[in-house]
C-alpha positions in Angstrom: 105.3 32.4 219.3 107.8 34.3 217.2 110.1 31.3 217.4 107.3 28.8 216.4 105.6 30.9 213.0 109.5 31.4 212.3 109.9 27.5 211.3 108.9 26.6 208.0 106.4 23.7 209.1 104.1 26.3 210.3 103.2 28.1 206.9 101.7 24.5 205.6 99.4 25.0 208.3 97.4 27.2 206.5 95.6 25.4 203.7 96.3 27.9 201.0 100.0 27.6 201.3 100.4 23.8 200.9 100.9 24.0 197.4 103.7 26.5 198.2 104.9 24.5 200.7 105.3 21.6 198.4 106.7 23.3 195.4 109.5 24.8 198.3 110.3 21.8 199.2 110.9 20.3 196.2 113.3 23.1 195.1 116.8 23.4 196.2 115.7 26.2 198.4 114.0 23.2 200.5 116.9 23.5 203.1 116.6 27.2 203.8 113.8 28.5 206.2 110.7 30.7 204.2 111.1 33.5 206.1 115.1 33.7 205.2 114.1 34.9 201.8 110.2 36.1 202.6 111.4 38.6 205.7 114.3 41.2 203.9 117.2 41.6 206.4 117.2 44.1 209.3 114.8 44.5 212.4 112.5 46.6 211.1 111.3 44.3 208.5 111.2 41.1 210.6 109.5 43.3 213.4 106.8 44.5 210.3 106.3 40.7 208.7 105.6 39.3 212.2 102.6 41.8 212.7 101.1 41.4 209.2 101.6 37.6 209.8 99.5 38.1 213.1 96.8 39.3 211.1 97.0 36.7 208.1 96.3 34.6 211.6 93.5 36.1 212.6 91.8 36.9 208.7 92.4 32.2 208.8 90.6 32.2 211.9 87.8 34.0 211.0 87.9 32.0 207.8 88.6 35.5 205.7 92.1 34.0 204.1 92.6 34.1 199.9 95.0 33.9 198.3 98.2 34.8 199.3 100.8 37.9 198.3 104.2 37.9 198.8 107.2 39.1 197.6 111.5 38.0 197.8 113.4 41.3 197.8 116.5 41.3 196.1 118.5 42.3 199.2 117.0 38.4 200.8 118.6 37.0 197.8 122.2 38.7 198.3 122.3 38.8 202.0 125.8 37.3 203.8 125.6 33.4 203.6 122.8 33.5 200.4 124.4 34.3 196.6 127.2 36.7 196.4 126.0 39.5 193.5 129.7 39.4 191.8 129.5 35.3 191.6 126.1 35.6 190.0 127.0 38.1 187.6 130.3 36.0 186.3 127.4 33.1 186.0 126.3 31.8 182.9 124.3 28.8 181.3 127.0 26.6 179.3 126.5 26.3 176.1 124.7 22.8 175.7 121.9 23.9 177.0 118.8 24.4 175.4 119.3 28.4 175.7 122.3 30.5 176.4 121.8 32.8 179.5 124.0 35.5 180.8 123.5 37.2 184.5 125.0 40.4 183.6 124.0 42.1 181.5 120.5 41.6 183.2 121.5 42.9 187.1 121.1 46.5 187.5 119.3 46.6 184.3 116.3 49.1 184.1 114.3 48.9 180.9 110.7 50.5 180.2 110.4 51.2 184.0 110.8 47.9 184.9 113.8 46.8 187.5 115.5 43.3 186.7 115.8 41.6 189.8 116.1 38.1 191.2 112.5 37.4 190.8 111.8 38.5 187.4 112.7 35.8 186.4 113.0 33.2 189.1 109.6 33.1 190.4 106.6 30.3 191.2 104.9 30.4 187.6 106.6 27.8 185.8 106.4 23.8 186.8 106.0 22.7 190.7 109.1 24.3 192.6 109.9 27.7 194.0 111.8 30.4 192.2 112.4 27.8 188.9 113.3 29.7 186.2 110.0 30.8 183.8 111.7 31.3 180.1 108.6 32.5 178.8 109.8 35.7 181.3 112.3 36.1 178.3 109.8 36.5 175.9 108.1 39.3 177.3 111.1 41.6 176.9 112.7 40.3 174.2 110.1 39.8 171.7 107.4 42.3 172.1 109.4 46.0 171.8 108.9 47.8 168.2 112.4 48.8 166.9 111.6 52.1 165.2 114.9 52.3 163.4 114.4 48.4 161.7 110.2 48.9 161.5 110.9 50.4 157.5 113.6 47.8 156.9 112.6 44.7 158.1 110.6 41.7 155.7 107.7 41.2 157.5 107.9 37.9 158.8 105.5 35.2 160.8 101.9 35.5 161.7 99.9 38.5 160.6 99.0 40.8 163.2 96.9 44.1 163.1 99.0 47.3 162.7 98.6 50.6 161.2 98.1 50.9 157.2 101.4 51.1 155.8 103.4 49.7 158.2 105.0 46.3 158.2 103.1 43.0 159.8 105.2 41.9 162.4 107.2 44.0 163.0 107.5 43.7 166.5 109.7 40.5 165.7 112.1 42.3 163.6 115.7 41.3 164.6 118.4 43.8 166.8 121.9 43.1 165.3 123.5 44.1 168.5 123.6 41.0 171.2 122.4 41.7 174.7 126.8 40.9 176.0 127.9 44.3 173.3 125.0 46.9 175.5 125.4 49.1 178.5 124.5 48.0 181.5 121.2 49.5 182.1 119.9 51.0 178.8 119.3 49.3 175.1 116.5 47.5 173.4 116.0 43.3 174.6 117.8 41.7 171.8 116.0 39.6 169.4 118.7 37.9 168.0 118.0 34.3 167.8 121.5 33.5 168.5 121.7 35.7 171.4 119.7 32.7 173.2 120.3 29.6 171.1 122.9 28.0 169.5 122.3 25.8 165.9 121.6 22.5 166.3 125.2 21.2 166.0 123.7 17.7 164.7 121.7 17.0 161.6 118.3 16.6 161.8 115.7 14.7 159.3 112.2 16.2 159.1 109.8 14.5 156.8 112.4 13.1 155.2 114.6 15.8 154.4 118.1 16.0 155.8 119.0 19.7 157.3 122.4 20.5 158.2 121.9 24.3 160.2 126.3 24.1 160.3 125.9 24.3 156.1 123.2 27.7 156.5 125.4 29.1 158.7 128.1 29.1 157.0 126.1 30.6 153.7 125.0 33.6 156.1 121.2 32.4 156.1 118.8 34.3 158.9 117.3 32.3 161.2 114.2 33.4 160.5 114.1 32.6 157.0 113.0 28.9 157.9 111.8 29.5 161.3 108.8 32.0 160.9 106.4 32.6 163.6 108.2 30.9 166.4 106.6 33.5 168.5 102.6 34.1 168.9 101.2 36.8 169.0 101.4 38.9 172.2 97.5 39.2 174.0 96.4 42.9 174.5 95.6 44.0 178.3 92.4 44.7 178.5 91.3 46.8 181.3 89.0 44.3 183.3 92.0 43.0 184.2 93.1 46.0 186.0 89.4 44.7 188.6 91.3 41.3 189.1 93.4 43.9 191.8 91.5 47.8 191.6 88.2 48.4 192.5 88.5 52.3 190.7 91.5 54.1 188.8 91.1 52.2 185.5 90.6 55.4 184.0 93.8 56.6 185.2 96.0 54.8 183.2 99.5 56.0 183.1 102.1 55.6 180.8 103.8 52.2 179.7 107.1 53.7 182.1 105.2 54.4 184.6 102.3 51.4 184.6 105.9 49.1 185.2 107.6 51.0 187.5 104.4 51.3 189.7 103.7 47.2 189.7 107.4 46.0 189.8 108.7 48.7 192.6 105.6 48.4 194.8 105.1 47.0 197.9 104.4 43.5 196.7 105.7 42.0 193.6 103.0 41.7 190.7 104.0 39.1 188.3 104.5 40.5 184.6 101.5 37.8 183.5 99.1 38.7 186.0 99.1 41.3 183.1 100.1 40.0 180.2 99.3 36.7 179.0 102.1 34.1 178.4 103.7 34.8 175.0 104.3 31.2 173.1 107.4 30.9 171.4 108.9 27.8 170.2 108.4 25.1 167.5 104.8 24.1 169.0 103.2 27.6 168.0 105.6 27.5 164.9 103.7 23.9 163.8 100.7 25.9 165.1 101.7 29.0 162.3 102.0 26.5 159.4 98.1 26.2 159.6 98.0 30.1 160.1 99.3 31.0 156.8 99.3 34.9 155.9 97.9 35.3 152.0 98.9 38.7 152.3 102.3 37.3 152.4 102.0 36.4 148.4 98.6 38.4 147.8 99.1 41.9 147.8 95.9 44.0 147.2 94.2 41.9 146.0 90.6 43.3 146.9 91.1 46.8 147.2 88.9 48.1 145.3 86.2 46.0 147.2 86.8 47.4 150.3 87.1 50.9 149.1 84.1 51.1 147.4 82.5 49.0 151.0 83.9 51.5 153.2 83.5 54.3 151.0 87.2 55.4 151.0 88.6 58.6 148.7 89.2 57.1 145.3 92.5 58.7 144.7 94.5 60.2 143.0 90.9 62.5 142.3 90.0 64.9 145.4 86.1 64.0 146.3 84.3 66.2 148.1 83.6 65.3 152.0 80.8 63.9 152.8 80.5 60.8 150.2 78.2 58.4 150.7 78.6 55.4 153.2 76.3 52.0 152.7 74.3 51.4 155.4 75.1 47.7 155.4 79.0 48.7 156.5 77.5 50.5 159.1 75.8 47.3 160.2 79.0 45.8 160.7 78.5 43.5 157.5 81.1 42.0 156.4 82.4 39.9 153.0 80.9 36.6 154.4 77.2 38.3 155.0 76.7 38.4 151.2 79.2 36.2 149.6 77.4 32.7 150.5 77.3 30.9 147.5 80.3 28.5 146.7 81.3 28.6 143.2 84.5 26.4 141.3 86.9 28.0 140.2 86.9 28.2 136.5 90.9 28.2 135.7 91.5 25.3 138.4 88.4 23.2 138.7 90.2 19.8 138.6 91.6 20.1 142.4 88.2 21.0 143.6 89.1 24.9 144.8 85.9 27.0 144.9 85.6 30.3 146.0 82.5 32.3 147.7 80.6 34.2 145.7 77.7 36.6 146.3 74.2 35.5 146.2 70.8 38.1 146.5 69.4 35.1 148.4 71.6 36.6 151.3 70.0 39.3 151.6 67.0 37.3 153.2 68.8 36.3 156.4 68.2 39.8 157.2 65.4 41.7 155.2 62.0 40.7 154.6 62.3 37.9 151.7 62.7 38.1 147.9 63.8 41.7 148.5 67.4 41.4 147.6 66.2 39.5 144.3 64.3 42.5 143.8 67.0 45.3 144.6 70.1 44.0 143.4 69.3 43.8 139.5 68.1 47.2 140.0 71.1 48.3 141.0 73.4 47.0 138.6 70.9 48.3 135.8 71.1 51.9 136.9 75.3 51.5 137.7 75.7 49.7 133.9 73.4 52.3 132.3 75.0 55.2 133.7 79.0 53.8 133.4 77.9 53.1 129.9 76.6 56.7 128.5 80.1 58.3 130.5 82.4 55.7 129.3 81.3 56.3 125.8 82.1 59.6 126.3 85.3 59.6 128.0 86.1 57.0 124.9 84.9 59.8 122.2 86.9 62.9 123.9 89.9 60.5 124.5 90.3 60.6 120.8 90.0 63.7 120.2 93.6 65.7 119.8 93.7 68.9 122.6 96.7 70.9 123.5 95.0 71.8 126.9 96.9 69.9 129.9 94.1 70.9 132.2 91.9 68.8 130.0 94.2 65.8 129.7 94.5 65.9 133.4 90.8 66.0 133.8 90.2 63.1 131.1 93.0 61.1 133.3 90.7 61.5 136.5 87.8 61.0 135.0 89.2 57.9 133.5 90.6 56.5 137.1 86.9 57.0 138.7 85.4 55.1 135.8 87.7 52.5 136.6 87.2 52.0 140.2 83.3 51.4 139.1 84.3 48.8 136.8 87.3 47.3 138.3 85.2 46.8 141.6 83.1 44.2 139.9 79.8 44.9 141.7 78.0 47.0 139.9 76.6 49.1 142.6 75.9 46.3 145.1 78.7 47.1 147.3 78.0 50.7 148.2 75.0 52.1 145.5 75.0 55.3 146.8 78.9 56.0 146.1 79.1 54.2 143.0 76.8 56.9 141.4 78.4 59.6 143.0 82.1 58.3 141.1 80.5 57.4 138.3 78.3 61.6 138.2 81.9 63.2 139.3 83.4 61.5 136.6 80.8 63.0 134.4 81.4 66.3 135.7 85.0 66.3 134.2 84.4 65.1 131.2 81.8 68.1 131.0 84.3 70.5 131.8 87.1 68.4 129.2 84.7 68.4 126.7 84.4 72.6 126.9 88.3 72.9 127.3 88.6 71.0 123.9 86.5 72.5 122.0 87.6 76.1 123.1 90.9 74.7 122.0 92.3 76.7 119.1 92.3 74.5 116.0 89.7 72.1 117.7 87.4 70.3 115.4 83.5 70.0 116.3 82.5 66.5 117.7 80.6 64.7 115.9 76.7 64.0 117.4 76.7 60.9 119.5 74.6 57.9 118.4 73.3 57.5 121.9 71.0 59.3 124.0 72.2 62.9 125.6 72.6 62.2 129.3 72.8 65.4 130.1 69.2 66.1 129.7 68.4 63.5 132.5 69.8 60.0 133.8 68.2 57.0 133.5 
């Protein structure tokens, strides 16, 4: 029995390893037996796998079988007769190929908990034969580590992706100066260096018809990426129903990212880096993809700021604002721009090549209050917002002119002034957030108050004189 499961014939009589079976023996593995690189050397092991296969029997017997786990050790790979660890390591891809590749610097490489072995790399993932090389392996190291000391530095380049306020898009692709051949064996960052992998096309190319000679942007010093941007998608995010696909509890337990690799590459059976995480595209199909993915952020800086600061309520700075400001309900809701803006509208400076942009209707509010309610609340609104911006710009105006010596004053006018501003400048008139809109527009007031008594304490100050307009002070409107 031992000598019959030992021949490779016998694993494609299960039916959930003939597509194993075929992709073995399509591979230039095809003359070695399966258990020659499935069964590590020594007794012990070959002793161990016979049992377990015993019960893999039995579980296809009683019609229990899924799919199957297994794993190559790296000590299969090297053992007398296989590949000798000093040729590999001299090995190298030439370079014609479509990608450089060197074997040193990878063996006996540890990086983020994760040990480089044979089959990182070689495994069953990619096309229909065993331990064919899966490039897309590449990717997830080299393109997905933030480089702290480049993250300040760097352009932002390629597809936008969701970071922090204040730090740059992208940055995960920003580029490692120092090729993978110059590092220690064992420690460093991946390189992202383009040419680290490829080689410029040595012959011209024409695309739509324009001739590019890379020799010619070489030679001027010119960054890969500067043409090429977004060659690489954006990584996918594990989420942690994926950790179910293998756990029935411990989800909560997450360790750290160290730890998490060094638990799932060093275990007992190999799990494969995108059992995890999803296959990274890189390449010029996601790059054609990225053409259609354009950033506007890219060219558009800030360009609704104010909006969304007045939507979400944030501090309008430089003022301090007391805690507690109001929030609109409707961001609360999980509203966003589209919910109101509805209503296409040309463009007034470029109406010729048919560009329109969305503006915001009180009609929308009917998709979700009762009808003919936004109709009624909006102008309402805007009336109050106008009226009171009005009476305290006028007055900010009047003091403005007025000469004071007091920097706490001009300090105050200054503030007072920014708030003002941020009412105006957001364009809404109270729509977007009501609530907080009046409460800029009343601390605004307040410090022009308190101007107001700083200048005429002044020394030398002349008395205002009476404004032609209605005393706020004795009410608002």
């Amino acid at each position: 029995m031992v000598e019959v499961t030992s021949q490779s014939w016998f694993c494609n009589t299960c039916h959930i390893m003939n597509s194993y079976h075929a992709s073995w023996h399509a591979s230039k593995h095809k003359d070695i037996e399966c258990i020659k690189c499935h069964i590590a050397p020594g007794a012990k092991n070959f002793v161990s796998a016979k049992i377990n296969g015993l019960g893999q029997v039995v579980d296809d017997l009683l019609d229990r079988t899924g799919k199957p786990s297994a794993s190559v050790s790296a000590f299969a790979c090297t053992r007398s007769g296989c590949h000798d660890i000093e040729k590999v390591k001299a090995t190298s891809r030439p370079d014609g190929a479509n990608y450089k590749f060197i074997h040193r610097p990878h063996i006996d490489l540890t990086y983020n908990g994760i040990t480089v072995e044979c089959t990182t790399c070689h495994s069953h993932i990619k096309g229909d034969k065993h331990f064919e090389v899966n490039t897309d392996a590449c990717i997830s190291c080299h393109m997905k580590t933030v480089v702290p000391a480049l993250a300040a530095t760097t352009r932002p380049e390629g597809l936008a992706m969701t970071l922090p306020e204040g730090t740059p898009a992208l940055r995960e692709f920003s580029f490692v100066l120092a090729a993978a051949t110059t590092r220690p064996s064992g420690s460093g960052v991946p390189s992202r260096q383009c040419q680290t992998c490829h080689e410029p096309p040595k012959q011209d190319l024409m695309r739509a018809g324009v001739k590019v000679v890379h020799s010619e942007f070489v030679a001027y010093g010119a960054k890969c990426e500067s043409c090429h941007r977004g060659v690489t998608a954006q990584p996918a995010k594990i989420a942690d129903e994926q950790c179910y696909a293998c756990h029935d509890f411990g989800v909560s337990r997450v360790a750290s990212v160290t730890q998490m690799h060094r638990d799932h590459t060093n275990g007992k059976h190999k799990v494969e880096c995108f059992e995890c995480h999803a296959l990274t595209r890189h390449g010029l199909e996601v790059q054609a993809v990225g053409v259609e993915q354009f950033d506007c952020n890219s060219c558009h800086h800030k360009q609704h700021n104010i909006q969304r600061e007045t939507y979400r309520y944030v501090v309008a700075k430089p003022t301090s604002q007391p805690e507690g400001m109001p929030i609109t309900p409707m961001f609360l809701a999980h509203v966003d721009c589209n919910g109101c803006h509805v209503q296409d509208k040309p463009v007034s400076t470029k109406p010729i090549p048919g560009q329109t942009v969305a503006t915001a209707s009180a009609k929308a509010c009917d998709n979700c209050h009762k009808p003919g309610l936004g109709e009624q609340t909006v102008p309402l609104w805007q009336k109050n917002i106008k009226a009171m911006h009005g009476a305290a710009d006028a007055l900010a105006k009047s003091l403005a002119d007025r000469p004071t010596s007091s920097a706490r004053a001009r300090q105050l006018l200054a503030d007072a002034r920014h708030l003002l501003d941020t009412v105006r400048l957001d364009g809404s008139w109270g729509v977007h957030n009501p609530r907080y809109s009046e409460q800029l527009i009343l601390n605004a007031k307040a410090k022009l108050y308190e101007a107001e008594k700083l200048i005429e304490s002044a020394p030398g100050s002349q008395p205002a004189e009476p404004p032609s307009r209605p005393d706020e002070r004795k009410g608002q409107p």
